[in-house]
TORKE-26582 format. One line per field, with one value per residue (C-alpha): y, z, x; residue in three letters. Coordinates in steps of 0.02 Angstrom, whole numbers. Layout:
BEGIN
v <- (Y  ...)
w <- (Z  ...)
u <- (X  ...)
aa <- (ALA  ...)
end
This chain:
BEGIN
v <- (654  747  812  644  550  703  693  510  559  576  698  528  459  615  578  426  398  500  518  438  253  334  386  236  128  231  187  52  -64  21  191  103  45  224  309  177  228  388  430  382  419  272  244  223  136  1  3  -26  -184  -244  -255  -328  -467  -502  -525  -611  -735  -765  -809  -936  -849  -866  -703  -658  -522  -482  -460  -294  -201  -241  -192  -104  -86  52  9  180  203  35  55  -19  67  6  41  -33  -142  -104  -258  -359  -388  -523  -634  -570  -707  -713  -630  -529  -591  -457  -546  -448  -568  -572  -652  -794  -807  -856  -824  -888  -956  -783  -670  -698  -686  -517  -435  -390  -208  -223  -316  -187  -57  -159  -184  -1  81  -43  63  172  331  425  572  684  641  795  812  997  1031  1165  1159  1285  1412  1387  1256  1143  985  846  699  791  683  539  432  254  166  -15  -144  -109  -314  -419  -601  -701  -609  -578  -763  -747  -622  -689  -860  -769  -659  -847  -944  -777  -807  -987  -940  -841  -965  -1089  -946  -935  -730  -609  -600  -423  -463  -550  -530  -632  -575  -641  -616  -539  -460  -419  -302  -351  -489  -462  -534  -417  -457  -289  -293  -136  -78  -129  1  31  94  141  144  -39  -126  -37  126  152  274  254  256  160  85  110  -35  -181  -285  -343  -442  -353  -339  -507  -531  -501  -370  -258  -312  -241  -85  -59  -116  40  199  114  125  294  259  285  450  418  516  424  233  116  22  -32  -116  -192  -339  -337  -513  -476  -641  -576  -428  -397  -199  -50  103  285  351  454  380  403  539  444  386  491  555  461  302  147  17  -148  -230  -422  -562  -445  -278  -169  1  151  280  457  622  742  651  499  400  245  144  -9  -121  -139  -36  170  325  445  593  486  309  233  67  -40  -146  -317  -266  -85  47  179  347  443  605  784  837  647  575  712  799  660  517  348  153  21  -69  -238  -323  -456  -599  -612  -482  -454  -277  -216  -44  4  171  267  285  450  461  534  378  235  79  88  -75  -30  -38  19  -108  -64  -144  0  143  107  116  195  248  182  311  382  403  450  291  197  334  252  308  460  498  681  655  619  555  721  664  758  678  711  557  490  608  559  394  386  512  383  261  383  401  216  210  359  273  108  186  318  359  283  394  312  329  262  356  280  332  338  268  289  117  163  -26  -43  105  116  141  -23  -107  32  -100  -260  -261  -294  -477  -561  -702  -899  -956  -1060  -892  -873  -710  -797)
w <- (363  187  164  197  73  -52  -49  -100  -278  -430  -570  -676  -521  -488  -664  -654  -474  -410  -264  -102  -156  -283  -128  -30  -145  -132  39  144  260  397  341  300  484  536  439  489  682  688  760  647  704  773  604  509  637  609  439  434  570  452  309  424  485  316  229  381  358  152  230  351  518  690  794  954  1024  1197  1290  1381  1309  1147  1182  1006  993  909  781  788  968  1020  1181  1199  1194  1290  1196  1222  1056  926  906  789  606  535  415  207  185  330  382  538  594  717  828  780  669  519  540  642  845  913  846  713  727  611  762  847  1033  998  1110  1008  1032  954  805  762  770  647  543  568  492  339  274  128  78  -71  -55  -183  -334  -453  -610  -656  -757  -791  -730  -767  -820  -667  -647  -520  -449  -506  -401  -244  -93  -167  -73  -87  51  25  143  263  238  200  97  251  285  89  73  218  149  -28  51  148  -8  -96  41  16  -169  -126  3  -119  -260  -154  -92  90  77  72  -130  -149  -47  -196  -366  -514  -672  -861  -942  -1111  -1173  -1129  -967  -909  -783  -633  -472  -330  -112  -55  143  261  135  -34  -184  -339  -482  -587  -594  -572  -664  -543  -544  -391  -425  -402  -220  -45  -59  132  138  84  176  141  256  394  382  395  538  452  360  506  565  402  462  619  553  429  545  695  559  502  340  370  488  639  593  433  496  372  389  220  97  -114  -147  -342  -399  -561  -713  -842  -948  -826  -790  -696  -812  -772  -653  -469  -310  -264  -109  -14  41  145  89  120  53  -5  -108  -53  -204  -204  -318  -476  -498  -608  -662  -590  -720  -664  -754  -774  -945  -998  -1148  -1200  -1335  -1342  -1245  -1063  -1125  -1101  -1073  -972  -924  -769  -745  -553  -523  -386  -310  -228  -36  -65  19  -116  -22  -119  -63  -103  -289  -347  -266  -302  -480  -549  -606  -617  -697  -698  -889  -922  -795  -832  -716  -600  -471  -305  -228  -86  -67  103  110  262  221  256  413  334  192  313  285  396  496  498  678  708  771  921  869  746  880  996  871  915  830  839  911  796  856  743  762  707  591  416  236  184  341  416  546  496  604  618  520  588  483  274  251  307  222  64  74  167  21  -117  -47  -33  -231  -274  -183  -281  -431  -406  -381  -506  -620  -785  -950  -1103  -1231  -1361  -1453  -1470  -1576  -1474  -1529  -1447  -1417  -1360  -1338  -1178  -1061  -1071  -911  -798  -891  -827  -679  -656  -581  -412  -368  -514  -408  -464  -481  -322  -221  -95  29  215)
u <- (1884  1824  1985  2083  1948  1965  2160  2155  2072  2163  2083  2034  1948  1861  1793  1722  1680  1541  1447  1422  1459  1617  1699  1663  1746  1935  1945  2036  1976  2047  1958  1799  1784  1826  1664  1556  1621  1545  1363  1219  1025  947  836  1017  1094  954  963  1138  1111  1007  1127  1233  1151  1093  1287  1296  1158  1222  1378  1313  1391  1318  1283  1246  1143  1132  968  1036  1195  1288  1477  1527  1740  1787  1916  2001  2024  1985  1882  1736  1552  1406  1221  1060  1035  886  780  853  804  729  836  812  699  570  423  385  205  86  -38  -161  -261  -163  -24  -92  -51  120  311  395  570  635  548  691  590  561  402  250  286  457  388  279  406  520  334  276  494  478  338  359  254  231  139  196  108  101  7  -62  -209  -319  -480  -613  -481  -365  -213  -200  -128  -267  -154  -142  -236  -175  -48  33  74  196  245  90  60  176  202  112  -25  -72  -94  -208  -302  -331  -369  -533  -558  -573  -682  -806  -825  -853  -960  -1042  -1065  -1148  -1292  -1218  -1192  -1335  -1394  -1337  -1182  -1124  -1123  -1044  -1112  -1100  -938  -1007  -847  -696  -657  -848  -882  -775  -828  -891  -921  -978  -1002  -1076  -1181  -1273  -1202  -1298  -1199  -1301  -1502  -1571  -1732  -1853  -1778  -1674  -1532  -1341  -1286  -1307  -1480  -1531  -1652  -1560  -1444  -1274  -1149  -1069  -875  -761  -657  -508  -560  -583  -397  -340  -447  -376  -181  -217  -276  -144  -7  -73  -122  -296  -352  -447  -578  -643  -628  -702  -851  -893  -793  -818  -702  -632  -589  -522  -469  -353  -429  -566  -558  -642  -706  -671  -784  -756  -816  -987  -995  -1113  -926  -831  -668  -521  -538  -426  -395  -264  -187  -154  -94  -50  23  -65  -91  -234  -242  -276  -354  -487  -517  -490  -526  -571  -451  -557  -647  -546  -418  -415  -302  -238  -109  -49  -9  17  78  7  119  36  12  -11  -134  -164  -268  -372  -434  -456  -423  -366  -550  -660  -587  -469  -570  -485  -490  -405  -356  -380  -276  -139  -172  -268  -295  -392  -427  -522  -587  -621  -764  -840  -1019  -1090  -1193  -1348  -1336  -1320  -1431  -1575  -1536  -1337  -1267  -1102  -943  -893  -711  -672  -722  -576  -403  -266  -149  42  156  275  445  602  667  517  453  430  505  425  319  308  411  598  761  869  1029  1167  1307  1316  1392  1226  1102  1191  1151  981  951  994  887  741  796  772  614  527  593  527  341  356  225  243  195  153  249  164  32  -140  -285  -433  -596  -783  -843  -997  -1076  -926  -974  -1172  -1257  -1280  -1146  -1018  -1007  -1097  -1256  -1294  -1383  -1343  -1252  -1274  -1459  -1419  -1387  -1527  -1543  -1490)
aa <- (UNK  UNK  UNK  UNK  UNK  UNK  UNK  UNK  UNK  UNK  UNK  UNK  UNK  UNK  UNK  UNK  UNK  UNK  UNK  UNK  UNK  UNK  UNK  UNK  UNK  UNK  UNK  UNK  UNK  UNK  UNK  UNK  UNK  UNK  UNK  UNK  UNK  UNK  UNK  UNK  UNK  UNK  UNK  UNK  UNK  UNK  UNK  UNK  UNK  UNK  UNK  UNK  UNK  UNK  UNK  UNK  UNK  UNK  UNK  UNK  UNK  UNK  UNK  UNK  UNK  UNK  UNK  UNK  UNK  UNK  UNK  UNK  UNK  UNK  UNK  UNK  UNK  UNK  UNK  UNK  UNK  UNK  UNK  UNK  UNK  UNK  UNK  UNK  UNK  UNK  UNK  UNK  UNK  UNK  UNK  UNK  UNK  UNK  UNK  UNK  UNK  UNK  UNK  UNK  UNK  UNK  UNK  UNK  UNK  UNK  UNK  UNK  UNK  UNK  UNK  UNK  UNK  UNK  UNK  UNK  UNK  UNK  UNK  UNK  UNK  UNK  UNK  UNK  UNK  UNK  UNK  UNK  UNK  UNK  UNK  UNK  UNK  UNK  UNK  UNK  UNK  UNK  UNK  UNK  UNK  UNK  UNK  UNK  UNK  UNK  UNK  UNK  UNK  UNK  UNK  UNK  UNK  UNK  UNK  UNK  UNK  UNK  UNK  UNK  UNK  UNK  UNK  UNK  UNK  UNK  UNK  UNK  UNK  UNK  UNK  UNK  UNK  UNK  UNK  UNK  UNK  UNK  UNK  UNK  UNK  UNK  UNK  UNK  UNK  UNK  UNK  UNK  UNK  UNK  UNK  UNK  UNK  UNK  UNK  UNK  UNK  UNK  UNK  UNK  UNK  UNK  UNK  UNK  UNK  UNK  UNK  UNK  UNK  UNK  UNK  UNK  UNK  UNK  UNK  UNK  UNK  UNK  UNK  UNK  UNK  UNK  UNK  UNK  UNK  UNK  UNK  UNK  UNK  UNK  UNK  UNK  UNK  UNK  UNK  UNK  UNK  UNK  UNK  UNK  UNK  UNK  UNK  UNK  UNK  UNK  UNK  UNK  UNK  UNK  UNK  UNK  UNK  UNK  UNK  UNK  UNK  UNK  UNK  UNK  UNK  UNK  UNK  UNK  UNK  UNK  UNK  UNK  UNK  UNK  UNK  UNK  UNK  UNK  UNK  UNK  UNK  UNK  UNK  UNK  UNK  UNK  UNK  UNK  UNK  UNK  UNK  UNK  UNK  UNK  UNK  UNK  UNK  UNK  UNK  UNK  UNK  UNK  UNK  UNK  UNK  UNK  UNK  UNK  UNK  UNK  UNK  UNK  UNK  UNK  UNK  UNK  UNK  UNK  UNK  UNK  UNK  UNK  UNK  UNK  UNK  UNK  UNK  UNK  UNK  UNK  UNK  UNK  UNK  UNK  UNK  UNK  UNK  UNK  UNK  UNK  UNK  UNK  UNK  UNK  UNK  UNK  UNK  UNK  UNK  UNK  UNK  UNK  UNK  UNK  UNK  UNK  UNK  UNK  UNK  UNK  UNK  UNK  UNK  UNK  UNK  UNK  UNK  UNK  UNK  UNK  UNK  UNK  UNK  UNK  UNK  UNK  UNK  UNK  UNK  UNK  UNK  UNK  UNK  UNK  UNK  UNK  UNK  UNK  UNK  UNK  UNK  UNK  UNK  UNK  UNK  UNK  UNK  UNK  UNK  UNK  UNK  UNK  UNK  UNK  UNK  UNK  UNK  UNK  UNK  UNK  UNK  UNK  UNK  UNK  UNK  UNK  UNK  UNK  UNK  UNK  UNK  UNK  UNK  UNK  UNK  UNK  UNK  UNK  UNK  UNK  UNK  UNK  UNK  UNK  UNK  UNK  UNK  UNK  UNK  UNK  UNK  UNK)
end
């Protein structure tokens, strides 16, 4: 097949075609239908369906899928082979909703009557991983990778069940506002200046940042009480460790909400380890940008600097562990819309409130089963791809991926300059308890 696709180029062609989609484009129809004949791993052969049926869709055409066996002709031979068919995709423009408290109970008409188990396989492929952020530094004399423990997971919730989410996120602040959430569950402090003010829900535990009017240092204070988790809060927990974002062994059960308006911000700083390592942060409404580095520096008020720049994508899981939780620190910039996040923290055992009871919901996830056919972009285990014409393209699609998460360097050269009146002790963060005078503890 190489050599018949090889003999069809002409030295000029050679020159400006290259690569997987160059060669495509010198063939016939007729050879066209004879590549896309041969054997393709499962994972391929579903994301080719999918293309399918979505040119298929644009153009308005009706198909059929069979509940059993799909009969697929061969065009070259002609006979006719029997497989059992891969669920089928949903159209471009739909949603695939779980029954597992986010996406709301029963089908929609773009599930197609597909089983709950097949759903979530079609859920759990979509997901893409990036785990091989790389930024060296030397630390105390000796280089090293200051990114690595960090990962970013996308598509682990999509359009549907964001709206969900940012509709409870709202009702809390509400909730909040009118004095029905514990007082140090919620805190709304006095925008001052710019990149100060933004809105925190903490739940699981009450989290000083820095020391309070009578003293108390920063950390879990043991004796007050927050709010135990939301409902749907703990569905995004278990959606994360079943979907392997999250590892079984460090299951959340505390969380800070962010509600960010434009130019709010979060300073540099590294997680306090009365949290466990991992931990996460979901992204919602507006994409923005983490900064990462052993040193970073602040330009002006809600604005700063850094070696390493991360978009988050709206719907995202960013991990942070080992050197990029614990040697990296990290901040956010003055965001440009508005923005929601929700960090999700194990609490150390020794550093639990005194009155905190474990939920039994979040002792009994399991994790999905990973299969080759269901295993997700960038995840340990891989389809085996036996054919090159296949590796070539599931390896320019890996490309585009990296590309579209890549970290962005700045090229622009900014004078830093010490503003010492925006970082300065409790006003690193806002204070806890500072909610609206009509907030009352429940």
């Amino acid at each position: 097949m190489a050599g018949d696709i090889s003999g069809k180029l002409t030295d000029s062609d050679s020159a400006g075609r290259t690569g997987t989609i160059g060669l495509l484009k010198t063939l016939n129809r007729d050879e066209l239908l004879e590549v896309l004949s041969q054997g393709f791993c499962q994972h391929c052969e579903a994301l080719l369906e999918e293309r399918i049926h979505q040119l298929l869709n644009k153009r308005g055409s009706e198909s059929t899928v069979t509940s059993d066996i799909t009969l697929i002709s061969n065009p070259v031979t002609g006979k006719q082979l029997a497989r059992t068919p891969l669920p089928p995709p949903p159209a471009a423009n739909s949603d695939i909703l779980l029954n597992d408290g986010l996406g709301g109970s029963g089908s929609t008409s773009s599930d197609n009557g597909l089983s709950e188990e097949q759903k979530e396989h079609i859920r759990f492929s979509q997901v893409v991983r990036k785990k091989d952020f790389v930024h060296m530094e030397k630390i105390n004399g000796k280089s090293m990778n200051v990114l690595k423990g960090l990962e970013l997971h996308t598509k682990v919730f999509n359009a549907e069940e964001q709206k969900k989410i940012i509709e409870c996120v709202y009702n809390l602040q509400r909730m909040g506002q009118k004095g029905q959430l514990r007082e140090r569950t919620y805190s709304e402090p006095r925008k001052w200046m710019r990149g100060k003010g933004r809105v925190t829900i903490q739940f699981g535990c009450c989290y000083n940042y820095a020391v309070d009017k009578i003293g108390n240092p920063p950390g879990i204070l043991r004796e007050e009480e927050v709010d135990p988790l939301p409902p749907l809060f703990k569905q995004m927990i278990k959606r994360m460790v079943r979907w392997h974002v999250l590892p079984t062994m460090c299951v959340p059960n505390s969380c800070i909400v962010n509600i960010y308006n434009e130019g709010d911000c979060i300073p540099p700083h590294i997680d306090h380890h009365d949290f466990l390592r991992p931990f996460c942060t979901v992204s919602f409404l507006t994409q923005c940008n983490i900064l990462f580095g052993s040193s970073l520096k602040i330009v002006s008020p809600g604005e700063f600097s850094g070696p390493v720049s991360i978009p988050l994508p709206v719907g995202s899981v960013l991990i942070l562990n080992g050197n990029g939780a614990d040697i990296a620190k990290h901040c956010v910039p003055a965001v440009p819309g508005k923005r929601i996040s929700i960090t999700f923290r194990r609490m150390d055992e020794s550093k639990l409130p005194y009155n905190f009871l474990p939920d039994p919901e979040l002792s009994r996830i399991k994790p999905f089963i990973v299969s080759p056919s269901s295993a997700p972009q960038g995840h340990h285990q891989k389809p085996v791809i036996n054919s090159s014409f296949v590796k070539a393209i599931v390896q320019q699609n890996q490309h585009r991926n990296d590309q579209a998460i890549k970290d962005k360097s700045d090229q622009e050269a900014t004078k830093t300059t010490k503003n010492d009146s925006f970082l300065c002790g409790n006003d690193d963060f806002p204070p806890l308890g500072k909610a609206s005078k009509g907030a009352s503890r429940r």
